[in-house]
N, C-alpha and C positions, 0 to 999 in steps of 0.2 A: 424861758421859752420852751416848755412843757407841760404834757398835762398829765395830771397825777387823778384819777380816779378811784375810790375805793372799792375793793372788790374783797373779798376774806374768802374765796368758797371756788370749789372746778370739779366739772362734773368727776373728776375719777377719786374725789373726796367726798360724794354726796354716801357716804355710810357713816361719816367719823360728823360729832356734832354739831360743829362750826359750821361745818357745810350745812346741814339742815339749815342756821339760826340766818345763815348768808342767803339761802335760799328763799325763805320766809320774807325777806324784806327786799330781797329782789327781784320780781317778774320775769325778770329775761333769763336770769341764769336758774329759777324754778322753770320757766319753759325749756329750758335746756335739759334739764336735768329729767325730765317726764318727756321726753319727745323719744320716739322709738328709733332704732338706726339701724342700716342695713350691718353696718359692721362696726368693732370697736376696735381702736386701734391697740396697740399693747403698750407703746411712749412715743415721744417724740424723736424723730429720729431725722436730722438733719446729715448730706453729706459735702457739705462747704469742706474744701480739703484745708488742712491744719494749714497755716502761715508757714514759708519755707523760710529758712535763716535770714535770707536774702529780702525777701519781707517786713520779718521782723527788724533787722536794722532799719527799714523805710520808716515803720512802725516808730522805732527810736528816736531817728533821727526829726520824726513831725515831733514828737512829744518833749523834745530839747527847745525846739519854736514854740510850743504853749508856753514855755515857763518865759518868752521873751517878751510875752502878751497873747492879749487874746486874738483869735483869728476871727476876722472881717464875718459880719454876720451876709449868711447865702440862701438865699429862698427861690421857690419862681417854681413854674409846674414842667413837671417830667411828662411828655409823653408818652402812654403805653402802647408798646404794638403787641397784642395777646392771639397767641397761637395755638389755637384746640388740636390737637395729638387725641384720635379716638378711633376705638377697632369696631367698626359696625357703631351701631348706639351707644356700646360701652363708653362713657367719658367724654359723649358729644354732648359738653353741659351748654345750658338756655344761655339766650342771649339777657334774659332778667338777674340770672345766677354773675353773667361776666360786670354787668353793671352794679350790681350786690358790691362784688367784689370791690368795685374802684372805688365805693363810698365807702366801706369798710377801711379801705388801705390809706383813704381820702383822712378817715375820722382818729385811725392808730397816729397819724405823723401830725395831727393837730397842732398847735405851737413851735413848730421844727421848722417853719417858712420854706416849709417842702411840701408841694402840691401834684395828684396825678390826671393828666385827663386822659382817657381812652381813645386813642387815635386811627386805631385801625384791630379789627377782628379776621383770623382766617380760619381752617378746618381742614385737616389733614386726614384720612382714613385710610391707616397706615401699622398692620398690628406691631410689627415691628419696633417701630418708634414709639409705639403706646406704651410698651413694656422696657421704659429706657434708662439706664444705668450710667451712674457720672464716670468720663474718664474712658468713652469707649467710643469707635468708630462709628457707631450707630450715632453718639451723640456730638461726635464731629458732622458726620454729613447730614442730619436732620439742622443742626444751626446753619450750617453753610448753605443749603438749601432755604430756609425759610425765614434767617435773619434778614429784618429790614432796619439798615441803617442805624448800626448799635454806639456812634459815638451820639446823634441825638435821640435816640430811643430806647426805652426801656423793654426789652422783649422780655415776656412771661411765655411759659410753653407751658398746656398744663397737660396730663397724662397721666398711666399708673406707674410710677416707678417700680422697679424690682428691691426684691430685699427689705422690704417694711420700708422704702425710705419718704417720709414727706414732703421732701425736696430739698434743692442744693442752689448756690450760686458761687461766684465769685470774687473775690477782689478788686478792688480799681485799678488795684498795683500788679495783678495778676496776669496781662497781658496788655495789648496797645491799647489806646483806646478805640479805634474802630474796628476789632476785633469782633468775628462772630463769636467768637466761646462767652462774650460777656452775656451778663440777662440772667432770666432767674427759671429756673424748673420748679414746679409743683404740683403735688399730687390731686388731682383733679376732687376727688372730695371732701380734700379740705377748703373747696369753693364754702360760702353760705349755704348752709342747707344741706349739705353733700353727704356724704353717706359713711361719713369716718368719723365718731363721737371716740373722744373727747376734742377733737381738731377740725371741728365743721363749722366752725366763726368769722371762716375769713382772714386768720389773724399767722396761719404759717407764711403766706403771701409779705405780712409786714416784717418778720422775723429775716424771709431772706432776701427781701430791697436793706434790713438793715447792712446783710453783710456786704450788697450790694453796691451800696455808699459807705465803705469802708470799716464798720463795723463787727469786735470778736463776738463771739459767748462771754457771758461774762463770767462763767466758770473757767475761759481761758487762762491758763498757764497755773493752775489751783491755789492754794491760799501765797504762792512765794510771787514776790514784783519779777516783773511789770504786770502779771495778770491779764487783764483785757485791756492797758493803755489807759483807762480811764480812772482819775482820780477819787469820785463820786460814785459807783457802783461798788459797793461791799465786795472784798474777796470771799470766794463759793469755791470749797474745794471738788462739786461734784454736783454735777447737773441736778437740779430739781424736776419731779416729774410730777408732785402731786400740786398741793398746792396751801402746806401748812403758813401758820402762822409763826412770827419768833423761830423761823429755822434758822440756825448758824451753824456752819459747818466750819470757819477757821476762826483763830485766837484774835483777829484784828477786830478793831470793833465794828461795827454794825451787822445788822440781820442780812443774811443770804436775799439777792433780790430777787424775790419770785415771781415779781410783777413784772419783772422787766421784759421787751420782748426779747432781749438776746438770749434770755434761759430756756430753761426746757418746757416749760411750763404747761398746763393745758391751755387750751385760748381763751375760757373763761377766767383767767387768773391774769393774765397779759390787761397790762393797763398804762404802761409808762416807758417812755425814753426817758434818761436823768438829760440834764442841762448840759455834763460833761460830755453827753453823747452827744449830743447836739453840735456844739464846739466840734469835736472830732470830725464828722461826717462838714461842717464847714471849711475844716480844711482842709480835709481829704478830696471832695468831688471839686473843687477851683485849681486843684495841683494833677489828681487824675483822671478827672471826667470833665474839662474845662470847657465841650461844648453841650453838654448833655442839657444844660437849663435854655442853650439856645436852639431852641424846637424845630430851625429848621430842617427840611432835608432836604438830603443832596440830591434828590429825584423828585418822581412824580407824586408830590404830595396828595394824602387824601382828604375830602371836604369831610370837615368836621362844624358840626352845629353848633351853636354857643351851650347849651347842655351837657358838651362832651361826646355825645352817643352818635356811633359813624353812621352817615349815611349809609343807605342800602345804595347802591350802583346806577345808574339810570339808565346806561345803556349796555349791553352783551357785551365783552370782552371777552377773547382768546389770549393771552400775552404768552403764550408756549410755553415751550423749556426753561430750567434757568438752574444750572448753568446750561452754555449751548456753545459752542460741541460741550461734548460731556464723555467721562469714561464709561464709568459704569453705571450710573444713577443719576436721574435728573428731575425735578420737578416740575410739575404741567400745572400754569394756574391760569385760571378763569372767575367773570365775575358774571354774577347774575340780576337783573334787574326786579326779575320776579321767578318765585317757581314755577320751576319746571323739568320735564323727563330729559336728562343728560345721557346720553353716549359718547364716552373717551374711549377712543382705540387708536391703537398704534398699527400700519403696516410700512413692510419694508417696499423698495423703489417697483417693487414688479405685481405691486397690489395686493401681497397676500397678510391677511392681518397675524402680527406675532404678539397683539399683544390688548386685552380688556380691560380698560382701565378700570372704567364706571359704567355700569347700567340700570340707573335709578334713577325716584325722584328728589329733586336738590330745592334746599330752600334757599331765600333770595341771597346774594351775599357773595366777598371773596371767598375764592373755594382751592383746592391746589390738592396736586396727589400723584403720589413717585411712581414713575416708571423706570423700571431694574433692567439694563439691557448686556448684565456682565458676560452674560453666556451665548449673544446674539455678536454675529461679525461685527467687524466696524463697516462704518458706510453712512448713507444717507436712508431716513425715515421719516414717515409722514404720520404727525399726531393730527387726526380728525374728530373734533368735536362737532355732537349732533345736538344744540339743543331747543328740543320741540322737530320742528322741519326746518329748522336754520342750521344747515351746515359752515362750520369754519376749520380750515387748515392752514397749521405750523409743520416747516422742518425741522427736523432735529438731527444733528451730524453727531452719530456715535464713532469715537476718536479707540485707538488701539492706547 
């Protein structure tokens, strides 16, 4: 229940000669290899935090139930709710780039009877959160603000991380399951197309849905058991980042898997989940994501086209604040039917404005954008949206 592709070659090897001869016979990864880019990344660098003790006996305790048989095969499609994090234009990628993506992520998990459709897109212009770092306050209240419904939804946020990182997720086991901290962070261009060679295929996105549905590195724990948990993926004492052939780095037999998505790999090298992955992530997502394949939600769901690709709105929406009351931070979202010139501003009860949200033109679409009222009393506030000559007003109760 895998698909195994041949690929021998990645762009941060096209000097050494394999890559040329990989190159020559394959069209896509020669257009990879000759396409210009605005930046080049230095490796991969994921920040999924290590498994804590407490994990790993989860870890253990599932891998004593393989040996008792195999676990029930799990398939059926995940919905994604994907969240653009961008500061001005920086990282506000196309809506052709987000649907790239879902075929890309569609095409990595091939034979895995795991399926994605895109459910809903929003757009945050927030520099803040653009530049966001795992394990920090900023990436607590940007999820808690713009998570929708993460026991049946796959949230993606994409942005520029700090620190080189290409993005993080984390475990099934890692908090509850309708927990906002689930879902995946990634760095906005390693979209298709995006501006980070050797990681602009689409394929860091698949790397961390693996850790997502329960999945290590498979250099985890280096050549000594248990490793990654998985029987079938060769022990790797040490992340690969280029993309040789016959690399072994421990005594046990077979070749380090360079193809795998859980290594480090470039994303032209990335070509396979093994079978035991597969297993693993079956019985992981029915023990800790046990609604995730059942697509509903527990709210106002969005009209989606048999295509996958979300409607655009049909008609103006205001939905306010959320959270509401709120301390110190709340997000303002709105939907638009068609483009048009937006004014968000906030005044307090005696009309005087403290606060500009937005004032520009907005294309059609869910739209949402934080308003910070840490330093402002508590009390009652009026967020006024103007868009075109249609005025609409929400309250918002800032709480002490």
């Amino acid at each position: 229940m895998f698909l195994r592709v041949p690929l021998c070659a990645a762009l941060l090897c096209c000097a050494l000669p394999a890559a040329c001869v990989a190159a020559a016979s394959d069209p896509d990864l020669a257009l990879a290899l000759t396409t210009p880019a605005m930046t080049e990344a230095k490796s991969r660098t994921c920040a999924t935090p290590e498994p804590t003790a407490q994990e790993r006996a989860k870890l253990t305790s599932l891998r004593r139930s393989f040996a008792q048989g195999p676990a029930a095969t799990v398939g059926g499609t995940i919905q994604v709710a994907l969240h653009v994090i961008h500061d001005g234009a920086q990282g506000n990628v196309s809506d052709e780039q987000i649907e790239e993506q879902v075929r890309e992520l569609n095409h990595n998990f091939l034979g895995t009877g795991y399926r994605f459709s895109l459910a809903s897109v929003d757009r945050t212009d927030d520099g803040r959160w653009f530049r966001l770092l795992p394990g920090t306050g900023e990436e607590k209240h940007m999820k808690q603000a713009l998570a929708i419904d993460p026991a049946h939804r796959l949230n993606v946020y994409t942005c520029s991380p700090g620190h080189d990182l290409l993005g993080w997720s984390y475990f099934p086991f890692s908090f509850p399951e309708d927990s906002f901290m689930h879902g995946v962070v990634i760095h906005y261009g390693s979209l298709p197309g995006g501006p980070i060679v050797p990681y602009n295929l689409g394929r860091t996105l698949t790397h961390e849905v693996g850790h997502y549905l329960g999945l290590l590195h498979t250099f985890q724990g280096g050549c000594s058991e248990p490793g990654d948990y998985v029987a079938d993926t060769p022990a790797e004492a040490t992340p690969n980042y280029l993309c040789p052939e016959s690399r072994n780095t421990c005594p046990a037999p077979g070749d380090d898997p360079i193809h795998n998505y859980m290594d480090y790999s470039p994303d032209a090298c990335y070509t396979e989940f093994t079978a035991g992955q597969d297993v693993r992530m079956d019985a992981i997502v029915p023990f800790y994501r046990p609604s995730l394949l059942d697509a509903r939600l527990a709210f106002e769901p969005p009209a989606v086209p048999a295509a996958g690709v979300p409607d655009m709105p049909r008609v103006l929406a205001f939905r306010g604040g959320w959270p509401n009351p709120f301390r110190d931070e709340t997000v303002l979202r709105f939907s638009l039917p068609a483009s048009a010139h937006v004014q968000l501003r906030v005044y307090d009860v005696a009309g005087h404005l403290v606060a500009s949200v937005i004032d520009a033109m907005m294309p059609p679409g869910d739209h949402s954008a934080p308003f910070r009222a840490a330093k402002l009393p508590a009390g009652l506030y009026f967020a006024k949206l103007r868009v075109d000559d249609t005025p609409l007003t929400q309250g918002l109760m800032h709480v002490p």
